[in-house]
PASEBA-1860 file (N, C-alpha, C; in nm, 3 decimals):
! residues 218
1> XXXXXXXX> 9.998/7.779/9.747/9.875/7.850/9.782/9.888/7.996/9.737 ~ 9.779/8.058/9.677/9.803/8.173/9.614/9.833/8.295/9.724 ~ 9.730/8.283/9.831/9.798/8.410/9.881/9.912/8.489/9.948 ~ 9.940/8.361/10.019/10.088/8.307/10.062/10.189/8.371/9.987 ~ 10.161/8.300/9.855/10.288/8.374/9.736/10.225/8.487/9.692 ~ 10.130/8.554/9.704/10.107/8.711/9.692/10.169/8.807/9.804 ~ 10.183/8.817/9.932/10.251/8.847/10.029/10.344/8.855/10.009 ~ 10.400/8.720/10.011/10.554/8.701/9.978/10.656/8.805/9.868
9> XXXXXXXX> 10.531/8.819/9.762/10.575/8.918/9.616/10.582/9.017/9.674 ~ 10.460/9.061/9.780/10.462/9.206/9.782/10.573/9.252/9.876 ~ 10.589/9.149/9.981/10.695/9.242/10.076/10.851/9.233/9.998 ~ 10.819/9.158/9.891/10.952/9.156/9.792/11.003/9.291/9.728 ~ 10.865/9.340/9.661/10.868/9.416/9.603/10.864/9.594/9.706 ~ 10.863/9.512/9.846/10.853/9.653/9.883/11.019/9.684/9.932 ~ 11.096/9.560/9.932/11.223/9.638/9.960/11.328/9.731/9.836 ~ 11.244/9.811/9.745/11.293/9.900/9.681/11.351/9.824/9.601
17> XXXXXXXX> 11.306/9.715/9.524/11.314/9.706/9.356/11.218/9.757/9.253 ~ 11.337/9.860/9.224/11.233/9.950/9.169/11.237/9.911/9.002 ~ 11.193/9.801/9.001/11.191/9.769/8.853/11.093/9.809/8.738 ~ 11.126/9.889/8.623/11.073/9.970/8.542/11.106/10.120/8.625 ~ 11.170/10.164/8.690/11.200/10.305/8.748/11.131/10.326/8.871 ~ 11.152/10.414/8.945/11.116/10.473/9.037/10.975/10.510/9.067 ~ 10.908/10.564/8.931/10.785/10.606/8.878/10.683/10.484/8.904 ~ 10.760/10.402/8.898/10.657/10.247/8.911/10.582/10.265/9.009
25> XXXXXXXX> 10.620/10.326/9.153/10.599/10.289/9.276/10.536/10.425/9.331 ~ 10.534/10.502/9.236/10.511/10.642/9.293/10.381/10.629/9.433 ~ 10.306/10.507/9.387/10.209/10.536/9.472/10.205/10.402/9.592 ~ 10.143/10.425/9.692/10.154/10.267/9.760/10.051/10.202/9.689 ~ 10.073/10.055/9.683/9.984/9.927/9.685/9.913/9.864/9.792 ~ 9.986/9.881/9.912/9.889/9.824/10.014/9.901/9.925/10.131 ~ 9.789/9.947/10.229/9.793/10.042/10.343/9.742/9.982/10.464 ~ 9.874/9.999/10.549/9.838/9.963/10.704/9.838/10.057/10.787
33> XXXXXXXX> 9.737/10.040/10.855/9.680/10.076/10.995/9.781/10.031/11.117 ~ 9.854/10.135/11.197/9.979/10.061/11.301/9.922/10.102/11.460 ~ 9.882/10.002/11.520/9.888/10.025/11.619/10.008/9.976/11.740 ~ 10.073/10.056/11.820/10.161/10.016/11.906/10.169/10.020/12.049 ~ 10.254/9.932/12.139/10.197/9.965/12.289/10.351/9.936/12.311 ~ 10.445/10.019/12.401/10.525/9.989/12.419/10.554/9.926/12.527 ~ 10.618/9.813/12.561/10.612/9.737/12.663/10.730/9.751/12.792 ~ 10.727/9.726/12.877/10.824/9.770/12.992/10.878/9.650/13.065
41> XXXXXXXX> 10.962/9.633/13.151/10.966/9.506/13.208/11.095/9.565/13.346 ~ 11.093/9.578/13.471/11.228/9.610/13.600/11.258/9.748/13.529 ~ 11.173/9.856/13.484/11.228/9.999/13.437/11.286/10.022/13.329 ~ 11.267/9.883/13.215/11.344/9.914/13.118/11.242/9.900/13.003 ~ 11.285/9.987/12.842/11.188/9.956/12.809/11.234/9.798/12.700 ~ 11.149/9.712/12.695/11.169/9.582/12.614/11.161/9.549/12.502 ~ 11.046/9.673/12.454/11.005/9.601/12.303/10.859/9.657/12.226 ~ 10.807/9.628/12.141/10.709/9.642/12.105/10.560/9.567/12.085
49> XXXXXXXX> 10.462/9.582/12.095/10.355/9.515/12.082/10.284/9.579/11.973 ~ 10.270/9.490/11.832/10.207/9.598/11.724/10.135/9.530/11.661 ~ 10.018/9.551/11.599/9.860/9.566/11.543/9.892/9.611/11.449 ~ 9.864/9.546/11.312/9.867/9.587/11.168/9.783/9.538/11.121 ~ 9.687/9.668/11.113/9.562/9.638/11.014/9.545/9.670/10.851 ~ 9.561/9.568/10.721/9.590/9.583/10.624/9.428/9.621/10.588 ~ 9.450/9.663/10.428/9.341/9.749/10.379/9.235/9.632/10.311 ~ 9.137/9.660/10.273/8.995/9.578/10.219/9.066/9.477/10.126
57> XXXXXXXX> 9.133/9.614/10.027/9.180/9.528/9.852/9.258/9.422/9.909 ~ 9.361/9.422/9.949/9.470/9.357/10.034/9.403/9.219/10.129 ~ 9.308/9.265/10.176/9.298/9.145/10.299/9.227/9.045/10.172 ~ 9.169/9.093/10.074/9.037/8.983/10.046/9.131/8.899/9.915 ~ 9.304/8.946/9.886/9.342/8.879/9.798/9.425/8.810/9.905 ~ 9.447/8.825/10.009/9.558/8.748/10.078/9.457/8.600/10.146 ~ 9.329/8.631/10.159/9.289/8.539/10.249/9.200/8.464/10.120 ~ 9.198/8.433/10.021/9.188/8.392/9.927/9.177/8.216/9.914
65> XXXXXXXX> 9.114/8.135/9.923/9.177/7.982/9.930/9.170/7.933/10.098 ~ 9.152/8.013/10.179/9.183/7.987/10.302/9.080/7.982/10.419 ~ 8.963/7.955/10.383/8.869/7.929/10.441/8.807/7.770/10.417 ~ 8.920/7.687/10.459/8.919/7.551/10.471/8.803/7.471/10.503 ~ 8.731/7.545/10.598/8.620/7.471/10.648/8.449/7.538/10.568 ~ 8.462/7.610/10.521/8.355/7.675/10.401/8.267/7.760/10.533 ~ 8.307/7.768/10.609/8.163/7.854/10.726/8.186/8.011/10.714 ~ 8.283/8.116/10.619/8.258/8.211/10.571/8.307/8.291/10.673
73> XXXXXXXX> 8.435/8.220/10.774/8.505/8.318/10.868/8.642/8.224/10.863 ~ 8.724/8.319/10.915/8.864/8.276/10.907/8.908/8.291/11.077 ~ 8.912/8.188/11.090/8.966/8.179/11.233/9.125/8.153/11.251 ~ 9.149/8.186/11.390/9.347/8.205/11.399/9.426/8.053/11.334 ~ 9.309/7.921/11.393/9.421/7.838/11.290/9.404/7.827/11.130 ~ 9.324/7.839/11.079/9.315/7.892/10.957/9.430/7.979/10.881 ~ 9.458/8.079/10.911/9.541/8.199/10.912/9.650/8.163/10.983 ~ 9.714/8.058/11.011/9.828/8.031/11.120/9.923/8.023/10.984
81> XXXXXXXX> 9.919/7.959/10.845/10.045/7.932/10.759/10.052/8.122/10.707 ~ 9.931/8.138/10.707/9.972/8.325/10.646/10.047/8.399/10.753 ~ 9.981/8.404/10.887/10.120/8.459/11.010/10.196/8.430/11.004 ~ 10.256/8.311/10.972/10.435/8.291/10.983/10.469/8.371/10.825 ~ 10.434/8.307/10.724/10.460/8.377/10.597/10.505/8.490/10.561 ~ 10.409/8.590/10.651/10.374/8.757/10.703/10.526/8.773/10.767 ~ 10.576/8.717/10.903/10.628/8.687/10.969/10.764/8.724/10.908 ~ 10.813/8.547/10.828/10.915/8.492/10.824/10.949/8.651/10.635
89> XXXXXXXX> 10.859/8.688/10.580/10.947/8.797/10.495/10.922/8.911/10.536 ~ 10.853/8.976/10.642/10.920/9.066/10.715/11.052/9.090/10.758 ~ 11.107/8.962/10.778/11.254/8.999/10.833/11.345/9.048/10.766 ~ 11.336/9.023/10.633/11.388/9.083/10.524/11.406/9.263/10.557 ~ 11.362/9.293/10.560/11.309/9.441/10.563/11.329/9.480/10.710 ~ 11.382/9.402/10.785/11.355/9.471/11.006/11.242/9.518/10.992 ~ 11.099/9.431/10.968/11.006/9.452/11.016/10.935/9.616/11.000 ~ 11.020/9.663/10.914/10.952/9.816/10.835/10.937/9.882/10.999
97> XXXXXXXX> 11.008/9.873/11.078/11.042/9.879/11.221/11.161/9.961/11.258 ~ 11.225/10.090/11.270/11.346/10.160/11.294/11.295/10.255/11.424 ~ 11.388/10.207/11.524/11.390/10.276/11.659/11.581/10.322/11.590 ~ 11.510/10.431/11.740/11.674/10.493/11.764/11.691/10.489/11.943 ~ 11.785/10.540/11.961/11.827/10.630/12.079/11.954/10.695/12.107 ~ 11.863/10.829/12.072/11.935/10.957/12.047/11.959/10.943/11.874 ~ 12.120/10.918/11.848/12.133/10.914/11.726/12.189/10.757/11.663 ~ 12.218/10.664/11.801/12.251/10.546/11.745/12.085/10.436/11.748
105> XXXXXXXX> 12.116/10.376/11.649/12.005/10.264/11.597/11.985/10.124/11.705 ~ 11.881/10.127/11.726/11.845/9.990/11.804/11.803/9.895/11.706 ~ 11.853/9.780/11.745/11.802/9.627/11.655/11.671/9.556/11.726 ~ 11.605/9.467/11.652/11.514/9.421/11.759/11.558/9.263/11.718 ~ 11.536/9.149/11.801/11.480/8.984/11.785/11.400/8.984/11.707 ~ 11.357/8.845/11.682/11.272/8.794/11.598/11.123/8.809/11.672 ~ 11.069/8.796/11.598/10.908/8.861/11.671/10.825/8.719/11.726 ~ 10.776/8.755/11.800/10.727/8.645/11.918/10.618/8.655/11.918
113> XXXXXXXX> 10.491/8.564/11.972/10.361/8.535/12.020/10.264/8.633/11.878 ~ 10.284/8.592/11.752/10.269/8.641/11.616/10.133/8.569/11.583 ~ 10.040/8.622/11.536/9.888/8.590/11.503/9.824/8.657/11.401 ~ 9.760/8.602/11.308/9.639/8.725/11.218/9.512/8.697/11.257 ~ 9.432/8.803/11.270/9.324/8.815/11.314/9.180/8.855/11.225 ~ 9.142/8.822/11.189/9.026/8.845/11.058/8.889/8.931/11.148 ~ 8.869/9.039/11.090/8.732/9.106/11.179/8.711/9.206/11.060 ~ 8.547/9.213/11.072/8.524/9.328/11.005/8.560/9.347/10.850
121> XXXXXXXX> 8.565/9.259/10.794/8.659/9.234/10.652/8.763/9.280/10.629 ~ 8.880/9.272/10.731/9.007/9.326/10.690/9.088/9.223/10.753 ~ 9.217/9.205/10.771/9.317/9.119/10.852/9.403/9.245/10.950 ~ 9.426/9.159/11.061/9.497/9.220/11.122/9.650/9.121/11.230 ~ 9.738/9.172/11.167/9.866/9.083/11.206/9.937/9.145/11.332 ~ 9.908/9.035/11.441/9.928/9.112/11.581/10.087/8.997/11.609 ~ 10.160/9.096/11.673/10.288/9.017/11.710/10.407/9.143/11.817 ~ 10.505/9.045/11.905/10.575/9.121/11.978/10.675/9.113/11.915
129> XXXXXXXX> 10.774/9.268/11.949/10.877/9.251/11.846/11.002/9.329/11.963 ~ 11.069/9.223/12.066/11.147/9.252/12.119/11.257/9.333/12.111 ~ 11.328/9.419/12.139/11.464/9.492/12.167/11.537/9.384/12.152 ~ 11.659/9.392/12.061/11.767/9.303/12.124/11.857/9.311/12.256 ~ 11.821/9.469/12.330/11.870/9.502/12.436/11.783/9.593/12.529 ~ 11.756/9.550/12.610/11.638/9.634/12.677/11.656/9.814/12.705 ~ 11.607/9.917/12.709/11.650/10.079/12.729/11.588/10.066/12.818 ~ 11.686/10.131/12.920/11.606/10.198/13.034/11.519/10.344/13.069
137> XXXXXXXX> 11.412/10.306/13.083/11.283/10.408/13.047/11.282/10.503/13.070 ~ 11.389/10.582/13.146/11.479/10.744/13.159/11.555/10.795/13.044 ~ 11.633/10.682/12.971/11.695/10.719/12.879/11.657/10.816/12.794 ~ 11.687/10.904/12.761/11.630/11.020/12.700/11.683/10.949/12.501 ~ 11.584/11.073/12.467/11.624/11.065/12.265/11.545/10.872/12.221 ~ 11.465/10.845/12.319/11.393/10.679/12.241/11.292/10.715/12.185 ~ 11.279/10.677/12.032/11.211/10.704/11.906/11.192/10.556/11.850 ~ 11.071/10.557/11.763/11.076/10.447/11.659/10.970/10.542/11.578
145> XXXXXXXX> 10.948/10.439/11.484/10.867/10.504/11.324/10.825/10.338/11.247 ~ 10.729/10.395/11.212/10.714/10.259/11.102/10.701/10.271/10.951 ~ 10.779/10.232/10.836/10.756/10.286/10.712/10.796/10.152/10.630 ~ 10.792/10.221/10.527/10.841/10.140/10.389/10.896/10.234/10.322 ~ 11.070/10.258/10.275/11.119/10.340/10.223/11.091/10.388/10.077 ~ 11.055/10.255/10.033/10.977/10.269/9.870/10.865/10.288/9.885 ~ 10.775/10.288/10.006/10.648/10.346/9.975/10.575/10.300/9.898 ~ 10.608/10.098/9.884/10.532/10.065/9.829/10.414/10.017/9.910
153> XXXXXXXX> 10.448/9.976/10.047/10.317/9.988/10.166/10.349/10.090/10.240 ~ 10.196/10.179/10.248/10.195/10.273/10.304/10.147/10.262/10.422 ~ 10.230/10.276/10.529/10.186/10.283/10.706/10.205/10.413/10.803 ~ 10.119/10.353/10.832/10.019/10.531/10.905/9.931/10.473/11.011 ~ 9.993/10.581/11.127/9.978/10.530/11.264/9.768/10.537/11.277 ~ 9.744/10.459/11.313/9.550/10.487/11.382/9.539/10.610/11.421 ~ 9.436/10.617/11.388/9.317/10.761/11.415/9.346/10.722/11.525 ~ 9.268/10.639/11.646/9.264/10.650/11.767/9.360/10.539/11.825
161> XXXXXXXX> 9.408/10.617/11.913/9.522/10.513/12.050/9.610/10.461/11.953 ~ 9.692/10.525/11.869/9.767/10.472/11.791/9.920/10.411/11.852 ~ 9.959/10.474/11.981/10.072/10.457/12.038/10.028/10.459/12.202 ~ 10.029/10.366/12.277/10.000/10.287/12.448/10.125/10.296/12.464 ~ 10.160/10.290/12.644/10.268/10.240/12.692/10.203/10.139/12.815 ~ 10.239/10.018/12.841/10.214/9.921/12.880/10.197/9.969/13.055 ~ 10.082/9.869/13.095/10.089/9.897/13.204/10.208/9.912/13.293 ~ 10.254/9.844/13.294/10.394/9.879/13.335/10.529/9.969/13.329
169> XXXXXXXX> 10.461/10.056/13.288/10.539/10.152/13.245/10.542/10.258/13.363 ~ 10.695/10.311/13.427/10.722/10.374/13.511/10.627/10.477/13.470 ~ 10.543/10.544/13.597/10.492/10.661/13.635/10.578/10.789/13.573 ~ 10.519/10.862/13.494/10.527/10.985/13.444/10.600/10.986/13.307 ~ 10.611/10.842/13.214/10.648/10.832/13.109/10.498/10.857/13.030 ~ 10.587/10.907/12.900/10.454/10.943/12.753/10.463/10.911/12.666 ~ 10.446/10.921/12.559/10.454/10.922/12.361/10.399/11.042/12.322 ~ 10.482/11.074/12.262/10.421/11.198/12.133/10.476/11.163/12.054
177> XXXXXXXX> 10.352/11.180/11.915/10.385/11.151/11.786/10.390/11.321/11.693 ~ 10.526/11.278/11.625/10.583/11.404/11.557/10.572/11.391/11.447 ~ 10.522/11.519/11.381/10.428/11.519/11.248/10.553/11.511/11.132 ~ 10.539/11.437/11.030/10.670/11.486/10.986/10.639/11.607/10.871 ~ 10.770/11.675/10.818/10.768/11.744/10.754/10.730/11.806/10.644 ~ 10.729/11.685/10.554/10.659/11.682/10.417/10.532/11.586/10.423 ~ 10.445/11.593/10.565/10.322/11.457/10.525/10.240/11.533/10.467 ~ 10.149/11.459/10.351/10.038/11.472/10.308/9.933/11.447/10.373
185> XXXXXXXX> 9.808/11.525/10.332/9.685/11.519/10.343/9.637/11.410/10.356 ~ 9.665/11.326/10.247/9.611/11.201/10.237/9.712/11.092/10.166 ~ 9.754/11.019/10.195/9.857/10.948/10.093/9.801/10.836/9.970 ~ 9.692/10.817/9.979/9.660/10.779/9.891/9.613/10.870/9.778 ~ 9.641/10.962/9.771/9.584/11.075/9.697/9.747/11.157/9.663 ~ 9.813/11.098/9.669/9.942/11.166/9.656/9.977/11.201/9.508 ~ 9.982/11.309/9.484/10.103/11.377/9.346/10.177/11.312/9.285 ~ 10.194/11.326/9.169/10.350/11.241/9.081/10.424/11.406/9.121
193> XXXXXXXX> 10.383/11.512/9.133/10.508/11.630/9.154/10.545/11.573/9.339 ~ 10.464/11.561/9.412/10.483/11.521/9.521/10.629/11.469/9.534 ~ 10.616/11.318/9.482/10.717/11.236/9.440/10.859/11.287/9.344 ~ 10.860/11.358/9.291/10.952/11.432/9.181/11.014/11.528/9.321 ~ 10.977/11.567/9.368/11.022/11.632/9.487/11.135/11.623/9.562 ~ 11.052/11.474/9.608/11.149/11.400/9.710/11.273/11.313/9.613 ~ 11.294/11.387/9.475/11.423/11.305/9.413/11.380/11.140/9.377 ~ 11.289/11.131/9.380/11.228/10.975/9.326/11.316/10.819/9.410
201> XXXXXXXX> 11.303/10.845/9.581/11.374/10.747/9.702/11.316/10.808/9.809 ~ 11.304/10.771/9.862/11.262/10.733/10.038/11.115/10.824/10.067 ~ 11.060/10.774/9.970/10.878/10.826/9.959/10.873/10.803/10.125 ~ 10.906/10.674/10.193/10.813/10.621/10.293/10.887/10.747/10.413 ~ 10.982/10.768/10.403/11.022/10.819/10.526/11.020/10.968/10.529 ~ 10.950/11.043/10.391/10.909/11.176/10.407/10.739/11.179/10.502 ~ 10.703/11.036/10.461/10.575/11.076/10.522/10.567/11.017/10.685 ~ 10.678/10.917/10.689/10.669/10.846/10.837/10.616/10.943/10.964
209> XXXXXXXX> 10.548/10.946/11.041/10.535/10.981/11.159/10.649/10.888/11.280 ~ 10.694/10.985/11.340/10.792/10.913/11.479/10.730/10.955/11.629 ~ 10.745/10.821/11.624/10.699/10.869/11.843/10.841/10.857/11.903 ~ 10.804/10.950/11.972/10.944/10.986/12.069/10.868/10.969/12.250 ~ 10.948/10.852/12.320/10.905/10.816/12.452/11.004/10.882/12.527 ~ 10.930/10.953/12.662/11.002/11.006/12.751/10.957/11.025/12.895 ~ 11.059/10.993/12.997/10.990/10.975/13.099/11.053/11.034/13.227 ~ 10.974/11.096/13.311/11.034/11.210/13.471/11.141/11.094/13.509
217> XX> 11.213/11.166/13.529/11.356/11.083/13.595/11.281/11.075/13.757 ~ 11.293/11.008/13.810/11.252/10.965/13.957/11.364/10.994/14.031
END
């Protein structure tokens, strides 16, 4: 099925094969929309809940062939072989997904209760993406970010409510999102000097935005 193996290429191509040079990639190919809610569970924090809304060009070649029943909407079982697909070569990459705390790296599980959602002419790939070890929600220095180091998909947190903390989340915890250093205006509008800049490697993580969670010690 074509779109299936279009996905598949692209998250191939986004783990930094930079074939024909560096220059190849200067710009992204596909752009997601990240929404996140961080989830809590006995004071600790568990994991993530994240909303990825891919762009027009992107949704209308991926969902391609896949309107089985001809009624001109794509419903969740429809889209059930593209969620795992989505899914299963994400892992390749940890889910373009890097938490910390403080200065050592957290891992996460395999991602759970995983769905695409079709609205509005775009797709949107909703899934939980557990801690392999739960933090407890005092812990000071807990960060994550979402990128693509090649910058061949470009992700960039929502205009609005881009980062929730779950109902459950101990009283007097927050998120702030920290601007990073070198972001652009617009990234789809980005410079080839831009890129020449940053030494022609880790486009995605000059522009990443990081939320940093923190919460009143009780």
């Amino acid at each position: 099925m074509y779109a299936p193996r279009f996905i598949s290429s692209a998250l191939t191509l986004a783990a930094g094969l930079f074939i024909g040079g560096a220059s190849t990639f200067a710009h992204p190919h596909v752009w997601v929309s990240v929404k996140a809610t961080v989830l809590y569970e006995n004071g600790t924090m568990t994991g993530l809940q994240k909303a990825w809304t891919f762009d027009e060009a992107y949704t209308t070649m991926a969902i391609e062939g896949l309107d089985t029943n001809g009624d001109g909407n794509y419903d969740r079982k429809e889209l059930e072989e593209l969620a795992k697909v989505n899914i299963d070569g994400l892992k390749e990459f940890g889910y373009f997904t890097f938490a910390k705390l403080g200065d050592g790296k957290l891992t996460f599980k395999e991602p759970v209760d995983y769905w695409l959602e079709y609205t509005g002419g775009v797709l949107t790939l909703h899934f939980r993406l557990p801690l392999e070890s739960p933090v407890l929600a005092e812990a000071p220095g807990f960060t994550f970010s979402v990128y693509d180091p090649s910058f061949f998909i470009a992700f960039d947190l929502a205009k609005d409510d881009p980062v929730k903390l779950a109902a459950s989340a101990p009283s007097g915890c927050k998120a702030d999102v920290a601007t990073p250093a070198k972001e652009a205006e617009d990234t789809q509008r980005l410079g080839e000097a831009f890129f020449q800049e940053l030494g022609g490697a880790d486009y995605g993580v000059a522009v990443a935005k990081t939320v940093a969670i923190s919460c009143v010690k009780s």
